[in-house]
PyMOL commands that place a pseudoatom at each C-alpha (Angstrom):
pseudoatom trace, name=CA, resn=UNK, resi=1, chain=A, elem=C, hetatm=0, pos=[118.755, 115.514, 86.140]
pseudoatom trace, name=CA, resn=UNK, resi=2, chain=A, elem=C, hetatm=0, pos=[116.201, 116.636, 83.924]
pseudoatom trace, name=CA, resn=UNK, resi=3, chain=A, elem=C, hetatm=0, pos=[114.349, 119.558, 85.119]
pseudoatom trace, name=CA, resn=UNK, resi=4, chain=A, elem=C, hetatm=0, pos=[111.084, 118.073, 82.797]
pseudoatom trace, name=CA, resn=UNK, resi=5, chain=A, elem=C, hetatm=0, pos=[110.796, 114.867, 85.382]
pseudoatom trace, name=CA, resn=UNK, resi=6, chain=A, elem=C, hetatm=0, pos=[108.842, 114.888, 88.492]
pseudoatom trace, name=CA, resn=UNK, resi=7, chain=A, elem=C, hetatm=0, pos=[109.951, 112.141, 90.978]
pseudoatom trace, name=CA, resn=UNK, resi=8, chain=A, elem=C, hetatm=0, pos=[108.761, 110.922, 94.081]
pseudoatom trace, name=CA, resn=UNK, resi=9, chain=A, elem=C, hetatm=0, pos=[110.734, 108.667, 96.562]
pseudoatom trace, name=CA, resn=UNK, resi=10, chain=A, elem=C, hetatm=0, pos=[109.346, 106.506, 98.519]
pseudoatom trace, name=CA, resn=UNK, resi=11, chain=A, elem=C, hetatm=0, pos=[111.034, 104.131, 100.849]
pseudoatom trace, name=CA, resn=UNK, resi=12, chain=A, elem=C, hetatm=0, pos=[109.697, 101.122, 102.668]
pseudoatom trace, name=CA, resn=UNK, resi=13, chain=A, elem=C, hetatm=0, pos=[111.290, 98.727, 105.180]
pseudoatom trace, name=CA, resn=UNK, resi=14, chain=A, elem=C, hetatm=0, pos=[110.286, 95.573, 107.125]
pseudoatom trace, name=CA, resn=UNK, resi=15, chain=A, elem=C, hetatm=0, pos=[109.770, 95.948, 110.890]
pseudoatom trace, name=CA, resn=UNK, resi=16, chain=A, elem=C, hetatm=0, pos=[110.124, 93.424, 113.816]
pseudoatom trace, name=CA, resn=UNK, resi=17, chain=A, elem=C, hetatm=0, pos=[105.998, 92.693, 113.263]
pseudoatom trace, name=CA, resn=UNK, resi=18, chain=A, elem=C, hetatm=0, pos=[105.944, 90.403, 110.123]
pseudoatom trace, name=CA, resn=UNK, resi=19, chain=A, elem=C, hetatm=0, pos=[103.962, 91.893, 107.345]
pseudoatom trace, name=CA, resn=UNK, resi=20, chain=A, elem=C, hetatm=0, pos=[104.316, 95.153, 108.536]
pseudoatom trace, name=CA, resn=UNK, resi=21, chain=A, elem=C, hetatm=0, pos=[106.535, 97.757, 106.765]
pseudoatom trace, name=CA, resn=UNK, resi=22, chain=A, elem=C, hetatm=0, pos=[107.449, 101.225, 108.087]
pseudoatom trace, name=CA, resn=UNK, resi=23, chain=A, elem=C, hetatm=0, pos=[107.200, 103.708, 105.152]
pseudoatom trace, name=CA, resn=UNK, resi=24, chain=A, elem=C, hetatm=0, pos=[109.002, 106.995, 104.371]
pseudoatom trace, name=CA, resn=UNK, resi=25, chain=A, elem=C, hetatm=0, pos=[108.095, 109.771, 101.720]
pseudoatom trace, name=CA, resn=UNK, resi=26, chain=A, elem=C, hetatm=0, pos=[109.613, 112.861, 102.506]
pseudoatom trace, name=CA, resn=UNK, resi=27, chain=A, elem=C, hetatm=0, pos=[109.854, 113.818, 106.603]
pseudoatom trace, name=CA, resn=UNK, resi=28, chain=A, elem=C, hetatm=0, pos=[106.506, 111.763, 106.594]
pseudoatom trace, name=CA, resn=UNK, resi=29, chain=A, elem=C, hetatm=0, pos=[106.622, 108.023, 107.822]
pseudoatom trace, name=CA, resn=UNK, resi=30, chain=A, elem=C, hetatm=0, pos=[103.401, 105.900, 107.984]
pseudoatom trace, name=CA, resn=UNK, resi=31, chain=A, elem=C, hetatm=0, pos=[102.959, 101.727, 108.536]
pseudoatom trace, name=CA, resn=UNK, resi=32, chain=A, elem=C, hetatm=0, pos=[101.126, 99.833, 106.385]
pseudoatom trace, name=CA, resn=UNK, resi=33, chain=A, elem=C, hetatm=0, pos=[100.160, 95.729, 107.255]
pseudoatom trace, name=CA, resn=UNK, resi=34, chain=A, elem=C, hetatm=0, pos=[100.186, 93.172, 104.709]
pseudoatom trace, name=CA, resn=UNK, resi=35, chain=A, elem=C, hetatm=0, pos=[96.810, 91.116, 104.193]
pseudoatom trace, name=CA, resn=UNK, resi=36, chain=A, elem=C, hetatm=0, pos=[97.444, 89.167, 107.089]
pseudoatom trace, name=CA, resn=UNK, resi=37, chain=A, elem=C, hetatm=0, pos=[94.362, 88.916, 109.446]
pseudoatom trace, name=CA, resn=UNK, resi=38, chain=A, elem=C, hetatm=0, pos=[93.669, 90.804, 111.504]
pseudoatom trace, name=CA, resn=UNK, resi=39, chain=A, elem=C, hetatm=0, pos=[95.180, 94.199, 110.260]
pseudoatom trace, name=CA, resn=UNK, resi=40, chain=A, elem=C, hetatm=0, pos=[95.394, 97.411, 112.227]
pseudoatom trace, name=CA, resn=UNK, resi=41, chain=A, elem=C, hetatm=0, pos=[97.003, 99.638, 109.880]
pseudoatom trace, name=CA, resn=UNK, resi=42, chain=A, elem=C, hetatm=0, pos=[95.890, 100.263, 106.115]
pseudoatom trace, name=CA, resn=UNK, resi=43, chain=A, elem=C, hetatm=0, pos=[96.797, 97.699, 103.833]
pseudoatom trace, name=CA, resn=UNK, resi=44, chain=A, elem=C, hetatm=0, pos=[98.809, 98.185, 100.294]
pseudoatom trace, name=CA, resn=UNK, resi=45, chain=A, elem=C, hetatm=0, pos=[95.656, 98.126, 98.617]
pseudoatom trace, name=CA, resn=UNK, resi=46, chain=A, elem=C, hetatm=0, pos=[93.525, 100.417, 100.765]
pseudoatom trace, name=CA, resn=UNK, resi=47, chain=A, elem=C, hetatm=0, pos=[96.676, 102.941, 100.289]
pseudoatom trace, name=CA, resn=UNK, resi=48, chain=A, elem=C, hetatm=0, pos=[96.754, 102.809, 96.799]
pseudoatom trace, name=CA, resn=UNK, resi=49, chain=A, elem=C, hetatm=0, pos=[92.537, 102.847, 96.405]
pseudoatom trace, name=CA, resn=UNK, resi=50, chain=A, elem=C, hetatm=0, pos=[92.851, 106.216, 98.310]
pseudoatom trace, name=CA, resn=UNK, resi=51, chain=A, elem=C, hetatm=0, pos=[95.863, 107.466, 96.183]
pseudoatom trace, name=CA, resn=UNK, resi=52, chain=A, elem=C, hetatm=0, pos=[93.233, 107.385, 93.441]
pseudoatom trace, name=CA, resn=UNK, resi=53, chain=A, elem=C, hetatm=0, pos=[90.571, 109.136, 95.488]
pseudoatom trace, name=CA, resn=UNK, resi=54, chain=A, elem=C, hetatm=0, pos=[92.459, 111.523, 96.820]
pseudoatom trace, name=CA, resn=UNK, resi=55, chain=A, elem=C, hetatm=0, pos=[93.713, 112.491, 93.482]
pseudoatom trace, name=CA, resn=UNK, resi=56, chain=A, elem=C, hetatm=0, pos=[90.000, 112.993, 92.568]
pseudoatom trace, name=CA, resn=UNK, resi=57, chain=A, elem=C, hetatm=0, pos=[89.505, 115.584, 95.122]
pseudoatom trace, name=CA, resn=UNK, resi=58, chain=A, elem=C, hetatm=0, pos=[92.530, 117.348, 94.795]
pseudoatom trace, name=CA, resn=UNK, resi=59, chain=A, elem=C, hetatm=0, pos=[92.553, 117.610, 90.752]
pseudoatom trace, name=CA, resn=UNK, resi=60, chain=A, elem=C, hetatm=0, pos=[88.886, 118.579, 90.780]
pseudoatom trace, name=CA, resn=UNK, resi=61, chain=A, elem=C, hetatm=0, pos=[89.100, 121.424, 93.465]
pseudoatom trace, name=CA, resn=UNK, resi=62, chain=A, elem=C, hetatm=0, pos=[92.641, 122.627, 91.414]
pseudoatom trace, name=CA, resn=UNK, resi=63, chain=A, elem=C, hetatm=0, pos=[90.395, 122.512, 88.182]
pseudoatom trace, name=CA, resn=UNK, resi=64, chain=A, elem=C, hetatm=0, pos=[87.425, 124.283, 89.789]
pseudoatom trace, name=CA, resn=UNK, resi=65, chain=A, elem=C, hetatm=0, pos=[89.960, 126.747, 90.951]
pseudoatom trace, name=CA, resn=UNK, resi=66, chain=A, elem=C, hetatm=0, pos=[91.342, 127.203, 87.774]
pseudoatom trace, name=CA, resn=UNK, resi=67, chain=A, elem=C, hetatm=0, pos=[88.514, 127.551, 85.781]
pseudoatom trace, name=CA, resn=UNK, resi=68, chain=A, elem=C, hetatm=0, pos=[86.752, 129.882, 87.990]
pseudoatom trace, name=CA, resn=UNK, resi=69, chain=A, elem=C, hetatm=0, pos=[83.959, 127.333, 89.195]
pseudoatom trace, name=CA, resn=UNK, resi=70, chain=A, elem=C, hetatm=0, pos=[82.383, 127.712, 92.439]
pseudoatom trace, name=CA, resn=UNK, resi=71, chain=A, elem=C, hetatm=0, pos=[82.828, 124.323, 94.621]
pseudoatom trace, name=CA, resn=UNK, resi=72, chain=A, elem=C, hetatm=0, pos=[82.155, 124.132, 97.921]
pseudoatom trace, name=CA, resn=UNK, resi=73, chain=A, elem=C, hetatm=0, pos=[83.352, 120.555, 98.272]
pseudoatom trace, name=CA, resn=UNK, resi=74, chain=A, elem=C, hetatm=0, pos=[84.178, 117.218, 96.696]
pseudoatom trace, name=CA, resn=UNK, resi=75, chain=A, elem=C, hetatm=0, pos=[84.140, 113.589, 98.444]
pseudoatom trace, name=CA, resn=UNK, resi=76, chain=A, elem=C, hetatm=0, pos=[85.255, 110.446, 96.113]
pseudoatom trace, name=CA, resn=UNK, resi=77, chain=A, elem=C, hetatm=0, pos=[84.618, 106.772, 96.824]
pseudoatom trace, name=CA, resn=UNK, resi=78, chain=A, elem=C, hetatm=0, pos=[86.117, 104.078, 95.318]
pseudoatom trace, name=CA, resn=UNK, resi=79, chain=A, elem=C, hetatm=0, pos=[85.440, 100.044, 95.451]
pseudoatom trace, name=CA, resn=UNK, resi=80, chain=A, elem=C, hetatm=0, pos=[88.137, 97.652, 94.396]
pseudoatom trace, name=CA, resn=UNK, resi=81, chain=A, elem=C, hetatm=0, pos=[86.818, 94.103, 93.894]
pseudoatom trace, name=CA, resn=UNK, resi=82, chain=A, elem=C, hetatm=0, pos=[89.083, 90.870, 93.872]
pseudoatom trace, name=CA, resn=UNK, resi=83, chain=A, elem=C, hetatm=0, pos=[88.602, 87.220, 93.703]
pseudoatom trace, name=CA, resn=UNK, resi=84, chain=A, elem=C, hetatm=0, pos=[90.362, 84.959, 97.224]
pseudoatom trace, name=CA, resn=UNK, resi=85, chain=A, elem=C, hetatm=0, pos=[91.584, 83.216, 94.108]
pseudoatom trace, name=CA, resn=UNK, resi=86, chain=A, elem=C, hetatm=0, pos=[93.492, 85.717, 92.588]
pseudoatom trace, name=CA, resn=UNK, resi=87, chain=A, elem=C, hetatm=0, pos=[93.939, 88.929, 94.830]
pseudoatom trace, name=CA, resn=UNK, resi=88, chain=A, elem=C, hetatm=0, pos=[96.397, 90.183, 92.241]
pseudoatom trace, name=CA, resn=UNK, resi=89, chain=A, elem=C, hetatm=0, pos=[94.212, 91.490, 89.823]
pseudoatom trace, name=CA, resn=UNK, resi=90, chain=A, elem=C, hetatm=0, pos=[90.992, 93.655, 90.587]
pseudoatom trace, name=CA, resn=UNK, resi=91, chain=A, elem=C, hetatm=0, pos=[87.989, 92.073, 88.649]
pseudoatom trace, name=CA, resn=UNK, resi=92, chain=A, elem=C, hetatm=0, pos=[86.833, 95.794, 88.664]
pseudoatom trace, name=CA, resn=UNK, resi=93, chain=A, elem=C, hetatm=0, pos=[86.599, 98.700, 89.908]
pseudoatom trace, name=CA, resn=UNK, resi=94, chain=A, elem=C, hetatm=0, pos=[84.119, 101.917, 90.359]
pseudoatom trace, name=CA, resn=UNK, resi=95, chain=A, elem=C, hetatm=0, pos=[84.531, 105.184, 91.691]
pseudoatom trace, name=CA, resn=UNK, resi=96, chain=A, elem=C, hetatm=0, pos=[82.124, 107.534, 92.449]
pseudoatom trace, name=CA, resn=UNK, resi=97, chain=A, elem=C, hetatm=0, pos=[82.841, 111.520, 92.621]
pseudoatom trace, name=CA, resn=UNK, resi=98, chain=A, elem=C, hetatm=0, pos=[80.253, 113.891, 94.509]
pseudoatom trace, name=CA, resn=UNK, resi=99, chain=A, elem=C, hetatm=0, pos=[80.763, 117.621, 93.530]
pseudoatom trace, name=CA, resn=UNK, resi=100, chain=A, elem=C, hetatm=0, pos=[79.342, 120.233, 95.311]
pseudoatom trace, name=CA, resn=UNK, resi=101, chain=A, elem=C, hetatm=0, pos=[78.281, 123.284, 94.098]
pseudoatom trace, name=CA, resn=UNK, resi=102, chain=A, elem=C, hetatm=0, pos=[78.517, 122.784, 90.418]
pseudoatom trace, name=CA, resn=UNK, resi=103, chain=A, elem=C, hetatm=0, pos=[75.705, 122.029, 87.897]
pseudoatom trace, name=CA, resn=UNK, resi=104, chain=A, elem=C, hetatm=0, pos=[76.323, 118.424, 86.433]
pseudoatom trace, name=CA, resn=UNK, resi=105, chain=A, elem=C, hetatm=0, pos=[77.985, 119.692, 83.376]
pseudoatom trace, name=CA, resn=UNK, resi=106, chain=A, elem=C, hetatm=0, pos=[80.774, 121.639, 85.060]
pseudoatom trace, name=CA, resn=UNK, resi=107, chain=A, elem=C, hetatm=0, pos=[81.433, 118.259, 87.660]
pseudoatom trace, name=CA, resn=UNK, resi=108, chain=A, elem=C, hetatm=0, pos=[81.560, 115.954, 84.594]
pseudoatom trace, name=CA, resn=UNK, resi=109, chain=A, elem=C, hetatm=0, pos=[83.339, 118.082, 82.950]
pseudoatom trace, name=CA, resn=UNK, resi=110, chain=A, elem=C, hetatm=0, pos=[86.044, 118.361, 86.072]
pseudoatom trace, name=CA, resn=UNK, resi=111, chain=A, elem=C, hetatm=0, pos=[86.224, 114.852, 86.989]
pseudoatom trace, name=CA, resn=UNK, resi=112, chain=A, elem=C, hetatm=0, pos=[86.827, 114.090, 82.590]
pseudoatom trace, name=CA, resn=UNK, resi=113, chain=A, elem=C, hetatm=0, pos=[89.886, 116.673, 82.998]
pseudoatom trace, name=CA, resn=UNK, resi=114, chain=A, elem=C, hetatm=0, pos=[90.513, 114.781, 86.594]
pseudoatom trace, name=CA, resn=UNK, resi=115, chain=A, elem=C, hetatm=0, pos=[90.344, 110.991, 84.574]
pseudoatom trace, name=CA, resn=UNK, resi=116, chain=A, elem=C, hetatm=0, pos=[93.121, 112.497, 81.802]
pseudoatom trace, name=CA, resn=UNK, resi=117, chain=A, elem=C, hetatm=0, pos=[95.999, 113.928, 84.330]
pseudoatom trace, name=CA, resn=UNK, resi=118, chain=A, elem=C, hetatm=0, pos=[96.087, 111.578, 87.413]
pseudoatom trace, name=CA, resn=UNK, resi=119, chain=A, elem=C, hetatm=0, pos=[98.851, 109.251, 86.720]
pseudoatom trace, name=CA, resn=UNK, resi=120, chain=A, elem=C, hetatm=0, pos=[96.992, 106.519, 89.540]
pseudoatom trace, name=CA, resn=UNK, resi=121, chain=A, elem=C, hetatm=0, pos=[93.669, 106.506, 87.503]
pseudoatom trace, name=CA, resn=UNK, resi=122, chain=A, elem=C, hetatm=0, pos=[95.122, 106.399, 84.168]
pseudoatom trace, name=CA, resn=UNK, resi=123, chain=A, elem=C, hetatm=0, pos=[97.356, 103.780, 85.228]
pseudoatom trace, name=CA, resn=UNK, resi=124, chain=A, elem=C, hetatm=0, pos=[94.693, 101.949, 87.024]
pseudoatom trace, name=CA, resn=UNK, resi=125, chain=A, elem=C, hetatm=0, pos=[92.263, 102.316, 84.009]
pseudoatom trace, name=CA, resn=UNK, resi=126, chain=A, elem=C, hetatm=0, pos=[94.891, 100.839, 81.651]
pseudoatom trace, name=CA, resn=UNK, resi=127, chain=A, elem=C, hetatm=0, pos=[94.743, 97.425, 83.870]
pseudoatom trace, name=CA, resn=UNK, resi=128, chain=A, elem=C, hetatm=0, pos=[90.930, 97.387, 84.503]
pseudoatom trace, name=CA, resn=UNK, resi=129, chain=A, elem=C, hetatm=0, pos=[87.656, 99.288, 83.310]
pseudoatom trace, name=CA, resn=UNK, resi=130, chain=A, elem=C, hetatm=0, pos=[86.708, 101.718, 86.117]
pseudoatom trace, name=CA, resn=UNK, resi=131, chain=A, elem=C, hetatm=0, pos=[82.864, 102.719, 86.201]
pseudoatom trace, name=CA, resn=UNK, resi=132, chain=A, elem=C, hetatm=0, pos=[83.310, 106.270, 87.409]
pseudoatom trace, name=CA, resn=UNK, resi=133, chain=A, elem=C, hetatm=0, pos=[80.172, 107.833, 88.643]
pseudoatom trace, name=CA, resn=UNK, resi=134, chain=A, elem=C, hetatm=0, pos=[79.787, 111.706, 88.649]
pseudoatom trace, name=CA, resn=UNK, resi=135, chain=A, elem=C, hetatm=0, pos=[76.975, 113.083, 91.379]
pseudoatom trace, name=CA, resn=UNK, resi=136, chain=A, elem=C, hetatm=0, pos=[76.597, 116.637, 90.807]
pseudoatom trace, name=CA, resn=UNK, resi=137, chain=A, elem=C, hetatm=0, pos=[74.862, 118.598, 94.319]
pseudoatom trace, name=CA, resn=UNK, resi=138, chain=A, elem=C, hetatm=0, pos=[74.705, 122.620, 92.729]
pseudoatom trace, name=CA, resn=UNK, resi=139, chain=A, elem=C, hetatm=0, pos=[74.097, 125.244, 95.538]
pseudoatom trace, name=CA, resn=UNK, resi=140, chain=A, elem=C, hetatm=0, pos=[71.108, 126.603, 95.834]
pseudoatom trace, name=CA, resn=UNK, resi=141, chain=A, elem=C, hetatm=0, pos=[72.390, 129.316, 93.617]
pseudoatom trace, name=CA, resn=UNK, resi=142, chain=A, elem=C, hetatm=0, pos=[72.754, 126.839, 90.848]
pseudoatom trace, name=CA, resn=UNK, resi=143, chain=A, elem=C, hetatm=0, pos=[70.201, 126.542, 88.576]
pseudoatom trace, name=CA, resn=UNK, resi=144, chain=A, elem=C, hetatm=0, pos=[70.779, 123.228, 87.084]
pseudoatom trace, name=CA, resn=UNK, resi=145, chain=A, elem=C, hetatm=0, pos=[69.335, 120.058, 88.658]
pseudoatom trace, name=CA, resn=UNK, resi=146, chain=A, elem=C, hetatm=0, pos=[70.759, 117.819, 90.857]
pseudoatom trace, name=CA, resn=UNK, resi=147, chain=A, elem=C, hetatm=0, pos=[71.810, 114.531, 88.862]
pseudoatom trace, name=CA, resn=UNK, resi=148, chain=A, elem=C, hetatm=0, pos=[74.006, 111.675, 88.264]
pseudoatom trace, name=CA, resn=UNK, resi=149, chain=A, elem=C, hetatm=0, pos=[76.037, 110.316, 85.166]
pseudoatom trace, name=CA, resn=UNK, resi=150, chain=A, elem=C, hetatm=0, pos=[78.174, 107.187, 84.762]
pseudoatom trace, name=CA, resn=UNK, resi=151, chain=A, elem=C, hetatm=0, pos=[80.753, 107.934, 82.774]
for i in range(1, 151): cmd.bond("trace and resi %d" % i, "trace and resi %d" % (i + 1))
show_as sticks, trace
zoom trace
């Protein structure tokens, strides 16, 4: 294999509940329902919508870190919207980062470097225009005021 690839294995199986499918990635194992009503566990979407967030958190506190910026937290939100006529395809999406600690120049300029690596959002992007909102909230120690951007 080529040492240049990164691949992830994921395996997913039906279960004796129909719509439900027990899921395995790594040691870790995790149920997600189908869109029947009602669900109890997260459903495909809701796990993907949070693959997205998640990777907003994570890439911006790994870019912070690498660049020496002082961040004292990040919390992303993201809204998918689809029609009951056609639940395959989102009719859009937004996502809102909040970046704490920064001034608004150094959180746009983390959540642009976030937008270009994450394989979810570029992927995502390609299929549907994502409003991304950037909230910066500096520290008191910041001197830059507190503000907001769509991007």
């Amino acid at each position: 294999m080529n040492d240049d690839l990164i691949v992830n294995n994921v395996l997913s199986a039906s279960t004796h509940i129909f719509g439900r499918t027990l899921n395995s990635a790594r040691i870790h194992h995790f149920i997600i329902d189908g869109t029947n009503e009602p669900t109890e566990e997260l459903t495909p979407v809701e796990v993907f919508l949070s693959s997205v967030s998640s990777c907003a958190v994570q890439q911006v506190e790994r870019f912070a870190r690498e660049e020496g910026i002082g961040l004292d937290r990040v919390e992303a939100s993201i809204e998918g919207i689809r029609t009951h006529e056609d639940p395959s395809v989102f009719q859009s999406v937004s996502l809102r980062v909040d970046v704490f600690g920064p001034s608004q120049k150094d959180a746009e300029a983390l959540v642009t470097r976030f937008r270009g690596r994450c394989p979810l959002f570029r992927t995502l992007s390609k299929a549907v225009d994502v409003d991304v909102e950037v909230l910066s909230h500096p520290s008191e120690t910041q001197s830059a005021p507190t503000g907001g951007v769509t991007a």
